[in-house]
ZATIDO-355775 format. One record per residue (C-alpha): residue number from 1; residue in one letter; x negated, y, z negated. Coordinates in Angstrom, 1 decimal. Last residue first. Layout:
<recs>
REC   seq   type       xx       yy       zz
REC   NUM      a        X        Y        Z
...
</recs>
This chain:
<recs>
REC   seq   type       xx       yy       zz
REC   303      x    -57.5    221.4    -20.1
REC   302      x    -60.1    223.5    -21.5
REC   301      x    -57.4    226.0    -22.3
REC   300      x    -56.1    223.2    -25.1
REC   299      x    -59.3    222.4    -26.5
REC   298      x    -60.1    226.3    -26.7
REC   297      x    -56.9    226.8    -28.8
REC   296      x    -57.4    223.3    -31.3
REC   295      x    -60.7    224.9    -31.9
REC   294      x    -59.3    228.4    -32.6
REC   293      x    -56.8    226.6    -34.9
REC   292      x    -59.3    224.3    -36.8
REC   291      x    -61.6    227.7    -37.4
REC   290      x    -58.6    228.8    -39.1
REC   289      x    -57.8    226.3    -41.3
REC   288      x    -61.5    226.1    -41.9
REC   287      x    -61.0    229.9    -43.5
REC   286      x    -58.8    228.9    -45.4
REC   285      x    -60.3    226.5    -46.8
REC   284      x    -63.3    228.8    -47.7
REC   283      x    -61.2    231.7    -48.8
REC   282      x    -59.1    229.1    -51.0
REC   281      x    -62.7    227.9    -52.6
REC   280      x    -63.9    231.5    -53.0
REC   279      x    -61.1    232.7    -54.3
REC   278      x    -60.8    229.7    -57.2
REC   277      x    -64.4    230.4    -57.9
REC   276      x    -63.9    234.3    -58.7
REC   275      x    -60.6    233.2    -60.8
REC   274      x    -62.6    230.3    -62.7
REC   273      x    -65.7    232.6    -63.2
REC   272      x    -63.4    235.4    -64.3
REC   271      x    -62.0    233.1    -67.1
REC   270      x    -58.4    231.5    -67.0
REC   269      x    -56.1    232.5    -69.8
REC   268      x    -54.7    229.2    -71.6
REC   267      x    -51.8    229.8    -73.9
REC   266      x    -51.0    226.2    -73.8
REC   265      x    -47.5    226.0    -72.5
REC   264      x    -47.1    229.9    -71.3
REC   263      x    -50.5    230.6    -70.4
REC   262      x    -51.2    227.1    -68.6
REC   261      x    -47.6    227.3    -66.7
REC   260      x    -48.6    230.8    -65.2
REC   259      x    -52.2    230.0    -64.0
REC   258      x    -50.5    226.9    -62.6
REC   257      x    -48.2    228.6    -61.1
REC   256      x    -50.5    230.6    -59.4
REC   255      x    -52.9    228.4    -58.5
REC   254      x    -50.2    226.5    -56.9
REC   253      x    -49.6    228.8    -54.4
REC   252      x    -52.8    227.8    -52.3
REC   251      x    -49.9    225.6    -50.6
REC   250      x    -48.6    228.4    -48.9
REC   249      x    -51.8    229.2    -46.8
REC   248      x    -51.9    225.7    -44.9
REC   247      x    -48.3    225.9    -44.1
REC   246      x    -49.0    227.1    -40.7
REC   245      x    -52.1    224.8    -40.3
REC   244      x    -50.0    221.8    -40.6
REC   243      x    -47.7    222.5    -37.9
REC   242      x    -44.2    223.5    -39.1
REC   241      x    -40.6    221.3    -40.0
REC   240      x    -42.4    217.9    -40.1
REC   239      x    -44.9    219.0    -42.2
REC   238      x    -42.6    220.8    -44.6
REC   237      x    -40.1    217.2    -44.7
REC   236      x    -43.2    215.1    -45.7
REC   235      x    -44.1    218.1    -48.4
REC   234      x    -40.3    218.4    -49.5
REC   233      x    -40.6    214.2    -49.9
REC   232      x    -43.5    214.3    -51.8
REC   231      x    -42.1    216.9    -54.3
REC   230      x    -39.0    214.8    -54.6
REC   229      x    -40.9    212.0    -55.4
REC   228      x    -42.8    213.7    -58.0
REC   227      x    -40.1    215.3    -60.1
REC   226      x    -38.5    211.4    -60.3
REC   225      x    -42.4    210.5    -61.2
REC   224      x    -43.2    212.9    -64.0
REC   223      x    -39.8    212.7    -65.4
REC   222      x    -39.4    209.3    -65.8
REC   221      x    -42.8    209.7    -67.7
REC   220      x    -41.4    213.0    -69.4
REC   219      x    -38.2    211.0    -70.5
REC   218      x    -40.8    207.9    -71.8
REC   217      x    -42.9    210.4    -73.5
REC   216      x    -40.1    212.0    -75.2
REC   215      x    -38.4    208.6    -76.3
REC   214      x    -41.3    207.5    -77.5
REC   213      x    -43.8    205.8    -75.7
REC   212      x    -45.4    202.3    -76.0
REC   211      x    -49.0    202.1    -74.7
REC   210      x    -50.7    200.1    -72.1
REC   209      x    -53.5    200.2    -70.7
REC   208      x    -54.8    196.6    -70.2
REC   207      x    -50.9    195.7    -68.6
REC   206      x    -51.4    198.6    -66.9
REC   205      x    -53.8    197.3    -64.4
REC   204      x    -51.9    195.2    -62.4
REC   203      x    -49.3    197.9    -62.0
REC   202      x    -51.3    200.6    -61.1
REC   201      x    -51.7    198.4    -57.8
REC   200      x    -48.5    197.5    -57.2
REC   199      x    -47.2    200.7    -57.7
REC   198      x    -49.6    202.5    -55.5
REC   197      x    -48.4    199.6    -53.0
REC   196      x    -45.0    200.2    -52.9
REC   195      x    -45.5    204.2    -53.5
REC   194      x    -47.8    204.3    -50.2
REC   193      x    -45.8    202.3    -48.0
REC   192      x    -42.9    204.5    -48.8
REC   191      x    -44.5    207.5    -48.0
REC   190      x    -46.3    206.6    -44.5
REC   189      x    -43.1    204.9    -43.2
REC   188      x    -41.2    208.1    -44.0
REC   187      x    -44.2    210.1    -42.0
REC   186      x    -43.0    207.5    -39.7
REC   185      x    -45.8    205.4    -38.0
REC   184      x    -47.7    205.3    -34.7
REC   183      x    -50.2    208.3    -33.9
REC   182      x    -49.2    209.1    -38.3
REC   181      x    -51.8    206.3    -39.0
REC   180      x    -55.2    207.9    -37.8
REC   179      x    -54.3    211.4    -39.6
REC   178      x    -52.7    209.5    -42.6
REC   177      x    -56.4    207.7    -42.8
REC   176      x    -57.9    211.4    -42.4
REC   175      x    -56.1    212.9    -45.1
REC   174      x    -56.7    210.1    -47.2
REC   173      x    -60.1    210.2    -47.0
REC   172      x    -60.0    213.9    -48.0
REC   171      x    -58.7    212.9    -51.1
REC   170      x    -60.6    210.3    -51.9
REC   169      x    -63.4    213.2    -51.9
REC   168      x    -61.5    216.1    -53.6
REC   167      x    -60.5    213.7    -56.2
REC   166      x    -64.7    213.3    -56.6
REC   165      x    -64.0    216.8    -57.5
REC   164      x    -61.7    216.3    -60.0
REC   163      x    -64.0    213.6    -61.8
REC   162      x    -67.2    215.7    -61.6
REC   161      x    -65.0    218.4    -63.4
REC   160      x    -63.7    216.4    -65.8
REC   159      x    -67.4    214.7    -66.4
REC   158      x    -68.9    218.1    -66.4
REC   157      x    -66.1    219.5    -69.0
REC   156      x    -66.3    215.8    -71.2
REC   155      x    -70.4    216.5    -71.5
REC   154      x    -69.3    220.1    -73.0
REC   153      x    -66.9    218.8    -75.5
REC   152      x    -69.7    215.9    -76.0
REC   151      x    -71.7    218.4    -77.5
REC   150      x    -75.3    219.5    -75.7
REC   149      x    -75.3    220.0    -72.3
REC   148      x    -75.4    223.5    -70.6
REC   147      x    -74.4    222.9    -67.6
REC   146      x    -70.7    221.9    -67.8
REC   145      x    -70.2    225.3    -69.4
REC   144      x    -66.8    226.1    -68.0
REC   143      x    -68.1    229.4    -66.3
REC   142      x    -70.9    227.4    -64.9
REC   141      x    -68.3    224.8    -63.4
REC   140      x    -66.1    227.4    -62.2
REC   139      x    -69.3    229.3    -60.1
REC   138      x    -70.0    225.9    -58.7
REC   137      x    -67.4    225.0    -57.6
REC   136      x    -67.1    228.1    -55.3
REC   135      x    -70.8    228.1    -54.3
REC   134      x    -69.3    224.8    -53.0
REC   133      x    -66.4    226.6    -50.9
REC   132      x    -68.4    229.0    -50.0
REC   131      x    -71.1    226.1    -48.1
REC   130      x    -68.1    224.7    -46.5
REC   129      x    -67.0    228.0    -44.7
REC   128      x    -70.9    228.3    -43.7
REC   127      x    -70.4    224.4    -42.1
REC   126      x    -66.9    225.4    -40.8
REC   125      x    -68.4    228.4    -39.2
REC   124      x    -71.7    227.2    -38.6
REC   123      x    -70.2    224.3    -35.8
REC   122      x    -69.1    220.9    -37.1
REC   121      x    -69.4    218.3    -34.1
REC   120      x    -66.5    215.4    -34.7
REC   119      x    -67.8    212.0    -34.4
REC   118      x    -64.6    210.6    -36.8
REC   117      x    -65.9    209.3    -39.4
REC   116      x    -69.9    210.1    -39.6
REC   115      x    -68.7    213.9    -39.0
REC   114      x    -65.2    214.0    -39.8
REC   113      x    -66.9    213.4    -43.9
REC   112      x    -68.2    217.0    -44.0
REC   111      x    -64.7    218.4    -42.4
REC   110      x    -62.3    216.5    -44.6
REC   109      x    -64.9    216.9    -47.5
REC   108      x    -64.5    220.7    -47.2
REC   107      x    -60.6    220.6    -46.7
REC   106      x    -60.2    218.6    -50.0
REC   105      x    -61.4    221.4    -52.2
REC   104      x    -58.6    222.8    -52.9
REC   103      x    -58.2    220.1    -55.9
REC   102      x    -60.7    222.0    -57.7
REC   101      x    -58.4    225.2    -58.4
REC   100      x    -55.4    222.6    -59.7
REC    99      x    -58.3    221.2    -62.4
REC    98      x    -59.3    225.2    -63.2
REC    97      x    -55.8    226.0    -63.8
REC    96      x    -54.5    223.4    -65.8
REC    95      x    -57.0    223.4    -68.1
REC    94      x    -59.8    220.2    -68.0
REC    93      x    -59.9    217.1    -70.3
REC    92      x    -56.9    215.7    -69.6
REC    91      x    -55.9    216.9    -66.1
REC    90      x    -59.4    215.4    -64.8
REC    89      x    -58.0    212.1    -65.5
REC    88      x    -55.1    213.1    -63.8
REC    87      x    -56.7    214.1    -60.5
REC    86      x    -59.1    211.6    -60.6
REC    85      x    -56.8    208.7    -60.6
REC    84      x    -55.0    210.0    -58.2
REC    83      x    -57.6    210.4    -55.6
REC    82      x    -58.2    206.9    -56.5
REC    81      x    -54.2    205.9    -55.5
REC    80      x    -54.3    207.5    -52.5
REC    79      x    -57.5    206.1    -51.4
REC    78      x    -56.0    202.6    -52.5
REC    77      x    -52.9    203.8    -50.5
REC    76      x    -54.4    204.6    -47.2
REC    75      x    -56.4    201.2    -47.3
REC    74      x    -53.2    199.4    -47.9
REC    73      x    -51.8    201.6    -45.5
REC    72      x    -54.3    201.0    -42.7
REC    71      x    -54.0    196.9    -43.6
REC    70      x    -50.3    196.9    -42.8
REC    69      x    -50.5    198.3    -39.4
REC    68      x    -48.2    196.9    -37.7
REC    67      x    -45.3    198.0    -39.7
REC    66      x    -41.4    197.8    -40.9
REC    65      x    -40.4    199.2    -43.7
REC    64      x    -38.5    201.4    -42.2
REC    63      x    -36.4    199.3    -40.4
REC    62      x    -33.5    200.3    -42.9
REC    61      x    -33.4    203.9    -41.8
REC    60      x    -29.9    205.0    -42.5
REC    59      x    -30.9    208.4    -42.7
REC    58      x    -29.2    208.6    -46.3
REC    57      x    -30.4    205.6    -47.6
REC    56      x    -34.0    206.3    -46.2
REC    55      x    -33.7    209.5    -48.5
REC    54      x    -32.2    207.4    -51.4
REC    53      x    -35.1    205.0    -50.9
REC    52      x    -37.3    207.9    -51.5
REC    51      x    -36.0    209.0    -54.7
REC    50      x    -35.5    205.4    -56.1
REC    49      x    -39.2    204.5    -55.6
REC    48      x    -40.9    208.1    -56.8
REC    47      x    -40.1    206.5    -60.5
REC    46      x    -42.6    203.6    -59.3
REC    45      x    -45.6    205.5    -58.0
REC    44      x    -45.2    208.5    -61.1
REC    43      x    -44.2    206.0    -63.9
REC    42      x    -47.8    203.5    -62.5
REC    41      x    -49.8    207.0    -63.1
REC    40      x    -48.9    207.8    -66.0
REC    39      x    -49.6    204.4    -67.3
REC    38      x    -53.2    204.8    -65.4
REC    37      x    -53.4    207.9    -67.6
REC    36      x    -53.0    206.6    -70.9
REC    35      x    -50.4    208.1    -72.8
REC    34      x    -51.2    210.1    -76.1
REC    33      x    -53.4    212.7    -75.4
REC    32      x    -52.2    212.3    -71.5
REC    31      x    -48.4    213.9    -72.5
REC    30      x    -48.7    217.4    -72.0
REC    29      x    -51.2    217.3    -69.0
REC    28      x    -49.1    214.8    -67.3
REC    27      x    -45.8    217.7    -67.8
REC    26      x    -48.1    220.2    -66.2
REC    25      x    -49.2    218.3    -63.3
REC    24      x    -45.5    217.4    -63.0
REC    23      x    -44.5    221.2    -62.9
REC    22      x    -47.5    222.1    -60.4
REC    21      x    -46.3    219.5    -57.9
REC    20      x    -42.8    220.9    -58.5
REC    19      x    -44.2    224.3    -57.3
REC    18      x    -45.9    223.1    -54.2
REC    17      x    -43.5    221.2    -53.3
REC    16      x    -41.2    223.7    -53.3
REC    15      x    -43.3    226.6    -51.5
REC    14      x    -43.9    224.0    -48.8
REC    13      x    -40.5    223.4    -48.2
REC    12      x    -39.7    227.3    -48.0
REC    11      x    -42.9    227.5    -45.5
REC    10      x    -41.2    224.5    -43.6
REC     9      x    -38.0    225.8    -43.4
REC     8      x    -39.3    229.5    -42.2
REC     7      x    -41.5    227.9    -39.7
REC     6      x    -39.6    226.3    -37.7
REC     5      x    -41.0    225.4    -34.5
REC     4      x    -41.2    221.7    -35.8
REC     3      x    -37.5    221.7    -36.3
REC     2      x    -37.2    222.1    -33.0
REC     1      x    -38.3    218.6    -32.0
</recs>
């Protein structure tokens, strides 16, 4: 149980994950003129496979796979597998930096959907934090132009955009359904189930989406999905090794590297309007983060 007092391992964890994360997007993003993005998406589920079987391996955790709750992670992984959709979709047609900037914006539907979901009374702090968050979107969309219609450049912005923040959504319903499922099952359960089935289920599809890589395409594909699993499991270990709203604040990293990764690969500067957005959506989560520990405080004295 210590290791969940340690806050150093799980911020370095964090840091990691955050970074490789970054890297794949990057290495999709390269590839998904060519390569569908359901086929990048069936590499990245089954290519995780060996990495986290490797980790079970090693822990000698061959009951694993075993659940009562089969139906919460096939729910849990159809989420999973529609937030993923979105977020490389959106990596097509969007830069690297505003598509990472609008996937911060899963804390705001985690608190607006805790309402009908989970009963939960949001105060005028989370609801004013959630309201930034928006004029947040907002502010990178008009500085993209997705409001100015016209060419089908600027219609595939607002559909990107639409498309990565509807991520935002499935998402947030993941969050919750891991919530709900982490009271009984491994975070190592959680994982696995979620690439079995992720791979199952890009893999009825991809027969209709095909496309034969080269040798390039089909090293960044293994790539995409080794780089990915080890990402995954850095996050499971970070949450394990800190409370959640510890690490909150390093995983807002990403922006950076992804500001960095978009100049140097495809000499993409982000505007003002994406930077000014970006704050205001990380100010805005961050700030829930923090309304979620005062909550979690006064809970606690109530008792």
């Amino acid at each position: 149980m210590a290791l969940r007092h340690d806050i150093r391992r799980g911020a370095l964890l964090m840091l990691g994950a955050t970074a490789l994360f970054t890297i794949m997007s990057a290495m999709i993003k390269d590839i998904a003129e060519s390569i569908s993005f359901i086929e990048i998406m069936f590499f990245r589920s089954a290519f995780a496979l060996p990495v986290i079987f490797v980790i079970v391996a090693r822990g000698r955790q061959w009951g694993i796979l075993r659940t009562r709750r089969f139906p919460s992670h096939l729910l849990r992984a159809f989420t999973g597998t529609m937030a993923q959709g979105c977020s490389f979709f959106a990596l097509t047609v969007l830069p690297l930096a505003e598509q990472t900037a609008l996937t911060y914006t899963t804390p705001l539907f985690v608190t607006l959907l805790s309402i009908p979901l989970l009963g939960e009374k949001v105060g005028i702090h989370r609801w004013s934090a959630v309201i930034l968050g928006f004029v947040g979107i907002m502010v990178i969309a008009l500085g993209q132009g997705a409001f100015q219609g016209g060419t089908w450049p600027e219609r595939a912005v607002m559909i990107g955009m639409s498309v990565a923040v509807a991520q935002g959504v499935w998402s947030a319903l993941t969050t919750l359904l891991v919530r709900n499922l982490s009271a009984t099952e491994s975070s190592t359960t959680i994982v696995l189930w979620q690439s079995l089935l992720m791979t199952g289920f890009t893999g009825v599809a991809l027969p209709f989406f095909w496309t034969t890589p080269n040798a390039w395409e089909l090293l960044i594909l293994i790539l995409v999905g080794l780089v990915g699993g080890v990402a995954q499991v850095m996050l499971t270990e970070a949450y394990a090794s800190a409370q959640v709203s510890s690490l909150g604040p390093y995983s807002y990293t990403s922006i950076l590297w992804s500001v960095g990764l978009g100049w140097l690969i495809w000499g993409d500067m982000p505007t003002i309007a994406t930077i000014l957005g970006a704050v205001l959506i990380v100010l805005s989560g961050l700030y829930i983060l923090h309304r979620e520990l005062v909550r979690g405080r006064m809970k606690r004295q109530g008792q």
